[in-house]
N, C-alpha and C positions, 0 to 999 in steps of 0.2 A: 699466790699464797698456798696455792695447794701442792703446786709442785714443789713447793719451800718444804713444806711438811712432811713429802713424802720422799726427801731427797731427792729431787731430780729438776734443780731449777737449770735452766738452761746457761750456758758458758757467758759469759762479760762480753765474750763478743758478740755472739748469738741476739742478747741481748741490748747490746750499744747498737747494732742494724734495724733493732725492732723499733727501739727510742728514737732514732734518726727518720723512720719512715712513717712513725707517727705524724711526726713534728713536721717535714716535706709534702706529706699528702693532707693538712688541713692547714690553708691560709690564715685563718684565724688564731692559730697555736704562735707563738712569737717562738716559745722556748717549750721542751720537756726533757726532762730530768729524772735521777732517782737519789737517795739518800740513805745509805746504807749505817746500820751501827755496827761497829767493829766487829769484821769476821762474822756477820749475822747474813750475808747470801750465801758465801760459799766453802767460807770457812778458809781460804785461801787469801788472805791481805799479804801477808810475806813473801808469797809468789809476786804480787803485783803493786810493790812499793814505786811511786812516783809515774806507772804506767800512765795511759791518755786516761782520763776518767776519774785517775786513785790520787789520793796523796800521798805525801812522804812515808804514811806507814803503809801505804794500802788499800786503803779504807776507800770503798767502791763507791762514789759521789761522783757518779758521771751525769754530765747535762749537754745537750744540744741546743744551740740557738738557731735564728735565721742568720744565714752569709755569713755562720761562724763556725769553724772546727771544734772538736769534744772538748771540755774544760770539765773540771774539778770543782764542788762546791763548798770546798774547805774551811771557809772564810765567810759561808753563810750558816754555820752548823747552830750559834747563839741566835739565829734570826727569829722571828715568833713565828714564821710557818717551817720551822722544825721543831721549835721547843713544844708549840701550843699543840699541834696533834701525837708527840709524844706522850704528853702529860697527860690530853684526854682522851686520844685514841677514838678520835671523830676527825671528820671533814673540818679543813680549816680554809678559808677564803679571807686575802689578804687586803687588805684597801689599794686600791688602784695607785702606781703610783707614774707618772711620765717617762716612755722610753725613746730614744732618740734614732729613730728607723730611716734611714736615706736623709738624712737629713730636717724631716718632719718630725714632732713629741707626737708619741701617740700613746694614750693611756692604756696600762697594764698590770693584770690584776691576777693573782696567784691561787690556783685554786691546789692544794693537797689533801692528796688522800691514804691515811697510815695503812700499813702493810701488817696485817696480825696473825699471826702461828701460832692457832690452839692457846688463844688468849695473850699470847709475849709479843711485845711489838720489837718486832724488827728493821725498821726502818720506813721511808711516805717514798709515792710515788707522786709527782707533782706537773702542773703546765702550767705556762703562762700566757694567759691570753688577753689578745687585743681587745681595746672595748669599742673599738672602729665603729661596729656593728650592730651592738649595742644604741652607739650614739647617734646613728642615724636612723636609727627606727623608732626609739624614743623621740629626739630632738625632732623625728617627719608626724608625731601624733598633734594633731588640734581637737583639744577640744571646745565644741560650740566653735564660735569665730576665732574668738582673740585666747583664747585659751591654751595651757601647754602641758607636757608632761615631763618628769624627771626624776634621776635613779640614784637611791640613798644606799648608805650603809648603814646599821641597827644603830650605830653612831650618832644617825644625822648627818655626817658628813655627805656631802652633794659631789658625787662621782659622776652625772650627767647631767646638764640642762643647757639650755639654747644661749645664754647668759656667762663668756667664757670665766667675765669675771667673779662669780660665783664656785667655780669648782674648787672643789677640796676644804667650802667652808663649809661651819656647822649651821644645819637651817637653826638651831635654836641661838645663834648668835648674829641673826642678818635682819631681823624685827619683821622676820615671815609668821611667826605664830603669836597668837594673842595668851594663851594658856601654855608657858612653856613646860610648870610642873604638870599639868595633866598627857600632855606631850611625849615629856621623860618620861613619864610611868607607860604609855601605851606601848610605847620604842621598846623598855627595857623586857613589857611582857610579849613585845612581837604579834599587839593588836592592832586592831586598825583603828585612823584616830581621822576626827572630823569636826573641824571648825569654820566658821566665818569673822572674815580679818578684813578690816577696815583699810584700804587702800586709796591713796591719792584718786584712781580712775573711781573710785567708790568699794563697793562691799565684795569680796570678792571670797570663794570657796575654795577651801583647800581638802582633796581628800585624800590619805597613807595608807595605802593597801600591800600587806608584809607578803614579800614571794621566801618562803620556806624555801630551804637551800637541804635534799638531802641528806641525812648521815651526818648532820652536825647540829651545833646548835644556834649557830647563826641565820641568820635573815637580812634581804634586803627591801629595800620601800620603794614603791612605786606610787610616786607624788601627782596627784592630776590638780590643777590648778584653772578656775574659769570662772567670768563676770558671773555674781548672783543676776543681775537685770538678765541675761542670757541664756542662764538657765532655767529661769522663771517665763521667758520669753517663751521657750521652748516646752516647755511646762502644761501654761496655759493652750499651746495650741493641740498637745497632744489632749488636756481634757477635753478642749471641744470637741476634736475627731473623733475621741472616747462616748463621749454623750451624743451625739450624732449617729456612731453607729449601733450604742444599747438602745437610742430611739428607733432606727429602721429594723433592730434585732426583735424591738416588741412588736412593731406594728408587724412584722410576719410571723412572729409567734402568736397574736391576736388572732389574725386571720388564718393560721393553718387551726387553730381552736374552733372557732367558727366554725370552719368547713367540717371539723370533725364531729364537732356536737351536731349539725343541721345533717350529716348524715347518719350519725346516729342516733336521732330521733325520727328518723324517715321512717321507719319501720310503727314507731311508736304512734307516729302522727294516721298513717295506715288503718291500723287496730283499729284507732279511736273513731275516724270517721266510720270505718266497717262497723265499731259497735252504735254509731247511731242508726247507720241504717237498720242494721236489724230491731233498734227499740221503735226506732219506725213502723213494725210490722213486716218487713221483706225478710221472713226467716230462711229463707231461701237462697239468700245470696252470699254466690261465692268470696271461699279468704284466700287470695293468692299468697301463703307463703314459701313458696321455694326457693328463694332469696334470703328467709329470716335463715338466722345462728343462734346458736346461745338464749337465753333467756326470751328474748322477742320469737323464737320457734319457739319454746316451752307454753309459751304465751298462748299465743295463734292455735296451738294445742289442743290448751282449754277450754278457750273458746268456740272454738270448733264440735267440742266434747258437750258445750254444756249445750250451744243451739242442736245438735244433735240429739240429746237428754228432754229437751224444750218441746222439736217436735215429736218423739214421742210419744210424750205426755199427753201433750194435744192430740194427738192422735188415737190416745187409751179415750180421754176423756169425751171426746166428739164418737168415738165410739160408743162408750157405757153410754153418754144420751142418745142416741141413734135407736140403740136397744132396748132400751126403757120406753121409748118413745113410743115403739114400734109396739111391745110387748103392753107396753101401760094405756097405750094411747093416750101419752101425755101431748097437752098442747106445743109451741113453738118455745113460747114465755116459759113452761115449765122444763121443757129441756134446757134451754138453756139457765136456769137456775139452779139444776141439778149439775154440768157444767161449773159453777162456780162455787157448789157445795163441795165440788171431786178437788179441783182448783184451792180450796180453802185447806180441806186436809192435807192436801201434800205440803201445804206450805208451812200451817202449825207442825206434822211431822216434821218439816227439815229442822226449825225455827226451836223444837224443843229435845231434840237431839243432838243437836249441834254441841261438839264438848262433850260429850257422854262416851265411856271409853267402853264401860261392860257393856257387852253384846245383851245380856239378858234383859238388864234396864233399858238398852235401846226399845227391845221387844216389848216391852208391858208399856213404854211410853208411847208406842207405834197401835198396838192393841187397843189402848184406852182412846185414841182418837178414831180409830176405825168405829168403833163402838158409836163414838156419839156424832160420826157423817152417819152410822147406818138408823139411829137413834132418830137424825134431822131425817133422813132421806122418808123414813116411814110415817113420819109426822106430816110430811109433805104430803105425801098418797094417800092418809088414811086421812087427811081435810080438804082432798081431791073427793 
C-alpha cells in the first residue's frame, strides 16, 4: 500500500514472482492471489488486456494455485470475498468450502485482506488455505477421556469436528444446544456461551469460546465438548488435593508461628525470671543482654537503670543510718527504723510527683516531704 501511494508499486511481473513464492514456500497456502479494480495498480490495463493474470480488458486479477499455472479471477469479482471487504474495508474470512487436491477433498478456506491508499480501496490481497492442519490439531485435543473439541464459524456452521458427518452443518440445527435463542445472541455478540445438554450417554457440557480474527469483524468458535460425570470426577479430585495441601500449608504455617513467637518471647521470658531474682534480694545479679534488639534491649535498659538507682539508694540510706548511728549513738533497732523513715520519703516523693510537669511544684512537693522525714526523724531523737 505504501508503495501504491507513493508511486512505486513494483511491475506485474516483479509481483506475479512474489505471489508464486509466497504460495510455493508455505505448504498450507493452497492458492494466493490479488484482485485489482480497474487501473487501480498501475494504471496500465490497456497494456495488459487478456495477459497471464488480466482479463480481456486488463484488469490485474492474477492468482497462483498448487500444480497450477497463473490464471485470472474474473469470474470471481461478484464472489462475497471481494464484494464483502470492498464494502467494509476489513478482513474477510470465507466459510471453508472442499477442494479436490491429488485426488483427496480437502477443506479450504479464504482468508482476504483489502488493499487501502490514503482511505480509497484499491483492490484485496487474498490466500487460501488448507484446513488440514487445523483439523488435526483440533480433531487430536481430548478433553477429560471421552471428550472432544471443534471449529465453528460466528454462523454455527461446524467447519471441523471428529464426526465427518456433521461438517458444514449448523450446530443450532443438529439438537446439540438446549437454549438455541440464548446461543444465537452470544454467536451474533462473539461471546462466549456455556450450557449443559442432556445427552443419550447422560448430561454432557458444552463450552464456545470466540477466537477474534484480526482487522475484521468476524469470529470463529472453538467448541470443547465433555461428560459432566468427568468433569466433576475431575473436580472433586482436584478439591481434595486442594484441601490437602491448604492442610499441610497451615500446619507449617502454625508451626513456623510457634517457632517465631517462642523465640520471641525468649528474651521476654529472660527479663522476667531476671526480675524475680532480683525481687528476691540478689541485687547483684547480672542481665546478659547482648543478644536483645529493639524494645527487649530498651527494656533490659531500664532495668538495669533502675537496680542501679535501687543500689544507690540503699547505699545513701545504710549510709545516713551508719552516721546517725555512729554520731547519735543510736541503737541497731533505731537505725534501722531510721532506714525505713529514708525509705518512706523517697517513696511518697516519687508516688506524689509522679505526673507533675512544673519543676517548681515538683520542688515544694519534694520540700514539704523533707520537712516531715526531718520533723519524724527529730521526734524520734528527741524521745530517744
Amino acid at each position: 500500500a505504501l508503495a501504491l501511494a507513493e508511486g512505486q508499486e513494483p511491475s506485474r511481473d516483479v509481483l506475479n514472482t512474489m505471489l508464486r513464492g509466497v504460495q510455493r514456500n508455505n505448504p498450507d497456502l493452497f492458492g494466493v492471489g490479488a484482485m485489482w479494480e480497474p487501473n487501480a495498480y498501475d494504471g496500465k490495463d490497456a497494456d495488459y488486456r487478456s495477459a497471464p493474470g488480466c482479463d480481456a480488458s486488463g484488469r490485474y486479477l492474477p492468482y497462483f494455485a498448487t500444480g497450477a499455472e497463473i490464471s485470472d479471477q474474473g469470474d470471481q469479482l461478484t464472489s462475497a470475498y471481494y464484494t464483502v471487504p470492498k464494502s467494509t474495508h476489513k478482513t474477510y474470512i470465507a466459510h471453508p468450502q472442499p477442494y479436490t487436491i491429488n485426488g483427496k477433498s480437502v477443506p479450504m478456506s479464504t482468508v482476504v485482506y483489502p488493499v487501502m491508499v490514503n482511505g480509497s480501496f484499491r483492490g484485496t490481497v487474498l490466500v487460501d488455505i488448507s484446513l488440514a492442519r487445523f483439523t488435526q490439531i483440533i480433531t487430536d485435543i481430548k478433553a477429560y477421556t471421552t471428550g472432544y473439541a471443534a471449529l465453528l464459524n460466528d454462523q454455527g456452521k461446524i467447519m471441523v469436528h471428529h464426526r465427518k458427518d456433521l461438517l458444514d452443518k449448523s450446530v443450532f440445527d443438529i439438537g446439540a444446544l438446549r437454549n438455541k435463542t440464548a446461543a444465537t445472541t452470544a454467536f451474533k455478540a462473539g461471546q462466549p456461551y456455556f450450557e449443559e445438554v442432556s445427552a443419550p450417554g447422560g448430561v454432557v457440557l458444552r463450552y464456545f469460546h470466540p477466537i477474534p480474527i484480526a482487522g475484521s469483524d468476524q469470529h470463529w468458535y472453538l467448541s470443547i465438548t465433555a461428560p459432566e460425570s468427568e468433569v466433576m470426577a475431575q473436580a472433586t479430585a482436584i478439591s481434595r488435593l486442594t484441601l490437602t495441601l491448604c492442610g499441610a500449608l497451615l500446619a507449617v504455617l502454625l508451626l513456623a508461628v510457634f517457632l517465631l513467637v517462642r523465640s520471641s518471647l525468649q528474651p521476654v521470658n529472660y527479663l522476667a525470671r531476671t526480675a524475680e531474682v532480683i525481687a528476691g534480694g540478689d541485687l547483684q545479679h547480672s542481665i546478659n543482654d547482648a543478644a536483645f534488639g529493639g524494645e527487649m534491649k530498651t527494656l533490659s535498659t531500664a532495668l538495669k537503670g533502675m537496680i542501679h538507682s535501687l543500689l544507690q539508694t540503699i547505699g545513701k540510706a545504710e549510709a545516713l543510718a551508719a552516721e546517725a548511728k555512729e554520731e547519735l549513738g543510736l541503737s541497731a533497732e533505731e537505725a534501722t527504723h531510721l532506714r525505713e523513715l529514708f525509705f518512706e520519703k523517697l517513696d511518697k516523693t516519687e508516688r506524689l510527683t509522679r505526673g507533675v510537669a512544673d519543676p517548681a511544684e515538683r520542688s515544694q512537693i519534694a520540700k514539704r516531704i523533707h520537712q516531715e522525714f526531718t520533723q519524724k526523724l527529730y521526734g524520734s531523737y528527741n524521745r530517744r
